[in-house]
LOMIGU-112587 format. One line per 5 residues: number of its first residue (from 1); for each residue x, y, z of C-alpha. Coordinates in steps of 0.5 Angstrom, whole numbers, plus 2048, in hexadecimal, padded with zeros to 3 digits. Example, Ala and Ser with C-alpha at 12.3 -4.5 7.8 and 13.67 -1.06 7.14 Angstrom:
REM LOMIGU-112587
1 = 819,7F7,810  81B,7FE,80E
***
This chain:
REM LOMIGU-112587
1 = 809,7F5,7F1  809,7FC,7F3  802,7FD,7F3  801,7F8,7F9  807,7FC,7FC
6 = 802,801,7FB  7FD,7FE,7FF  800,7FA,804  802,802,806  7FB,806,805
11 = 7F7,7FF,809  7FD,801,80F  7FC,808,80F  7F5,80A,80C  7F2,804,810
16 = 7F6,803,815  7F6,7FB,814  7FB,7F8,818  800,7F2,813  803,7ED,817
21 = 806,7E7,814  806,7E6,80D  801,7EA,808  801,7E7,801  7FF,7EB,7FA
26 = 7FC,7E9,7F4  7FA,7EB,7EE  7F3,7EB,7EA  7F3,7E4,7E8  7F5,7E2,7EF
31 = 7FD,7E0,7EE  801,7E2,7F3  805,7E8,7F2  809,7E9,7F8  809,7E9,800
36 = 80A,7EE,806  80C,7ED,80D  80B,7F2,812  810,7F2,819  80F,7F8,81D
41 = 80F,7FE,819  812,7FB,812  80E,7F8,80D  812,7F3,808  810,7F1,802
46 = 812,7ED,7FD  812,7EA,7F6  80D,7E4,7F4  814,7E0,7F5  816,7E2,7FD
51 = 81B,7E7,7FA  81B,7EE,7FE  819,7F3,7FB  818,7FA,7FF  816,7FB,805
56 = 812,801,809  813,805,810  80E,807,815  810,80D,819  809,810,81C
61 = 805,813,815  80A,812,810  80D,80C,80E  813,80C,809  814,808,803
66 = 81A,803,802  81D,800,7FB  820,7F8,7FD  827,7FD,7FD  824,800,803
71 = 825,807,7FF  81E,80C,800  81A,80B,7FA  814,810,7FE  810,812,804
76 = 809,813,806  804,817,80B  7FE,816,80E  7F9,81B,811  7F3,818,813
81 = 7F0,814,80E  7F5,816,808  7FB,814,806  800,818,803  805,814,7FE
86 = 80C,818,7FC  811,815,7F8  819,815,7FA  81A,81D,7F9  814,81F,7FD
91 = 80F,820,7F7  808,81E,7F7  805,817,7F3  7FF,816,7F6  7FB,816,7FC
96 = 7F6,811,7FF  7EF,812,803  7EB,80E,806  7E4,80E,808  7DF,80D,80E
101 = 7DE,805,809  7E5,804,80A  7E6,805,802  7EC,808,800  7EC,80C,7FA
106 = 7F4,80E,7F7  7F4,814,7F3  7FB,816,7F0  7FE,81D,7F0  7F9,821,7EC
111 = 7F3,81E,7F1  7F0,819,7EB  7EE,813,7ED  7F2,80D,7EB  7F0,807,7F0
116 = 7EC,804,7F6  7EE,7FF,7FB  7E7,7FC,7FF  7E9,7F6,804  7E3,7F1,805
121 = 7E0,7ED,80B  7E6,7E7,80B  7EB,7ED,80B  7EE,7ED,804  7EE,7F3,801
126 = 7ED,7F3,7F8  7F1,7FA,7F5  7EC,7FD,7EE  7EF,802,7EA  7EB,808,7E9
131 = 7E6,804,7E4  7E4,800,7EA  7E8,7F9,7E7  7EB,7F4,7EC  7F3,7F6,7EB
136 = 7F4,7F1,7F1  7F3,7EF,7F8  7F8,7ED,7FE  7F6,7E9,805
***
């Protein structure tokens, strides 16, 4: 599940695509794995079950993440087309980049590639790990 959170995250700020409503993720073999909702700068998720599970506020170019507690679990930055992701002490975990195709690739800490996420015609978008195997999708 966090790894959509991931994605709902990186496709907000990398790609500047706009959720409203719900946006639903799934796993590899297409089960549901859980939900999103977006209502104004917070993003909801939720398990498969309807059960909160964090949330995510935007304030210009860093969105903080939450726990279903509402304690802060991390932060991330964007700069152009990068995306800076820290953990809840400030250090660094990973950064995103998109490019020109609107790919994006996540690297961690180190710069090591560990996935990628493409978005098709129909607007879903498949998540691969750094293989280049599907992992999931969400639409």
């Amino acid at each position: 599940m966090k790894k959509f959170l991931t994605l709902i995250l990186v496709l907000v700020f990398c790609s500047n695509i706009a959720f409203a409503g719900s946006v639903n993720s799934y796993d590899k073999y297409g089960s549901k794995t859980g939900s999103y909702r977006t209502n104004g700068s917070t993003t909801t998720s939720y398990d498969k079950y309807g059960a909160k599970t964090g949330s995510y506020k935007t304030r210009g170019n860093t969105t903080t993440s939450y726990d279903k507690y509402g304690a802060k679990t991390g932060t991330y930055k964007k700069n152009g087309n990068t995306t800076t992701q820290y953990d809840k002490y400030g250090a660094k975990v990973g950064t995103y980049k998109t490019n020109s195709n609107g790919v994006t690739t996540s690297y961690d800490k180190y710069g090591r590639k560990t996935g990628s996420y493409k978005t098709d015609s129909s607007g879903r978008t498949v998540k691969y790990n750094k293989y280049g195997q599907k992992t999931g999708s969400y639409r």
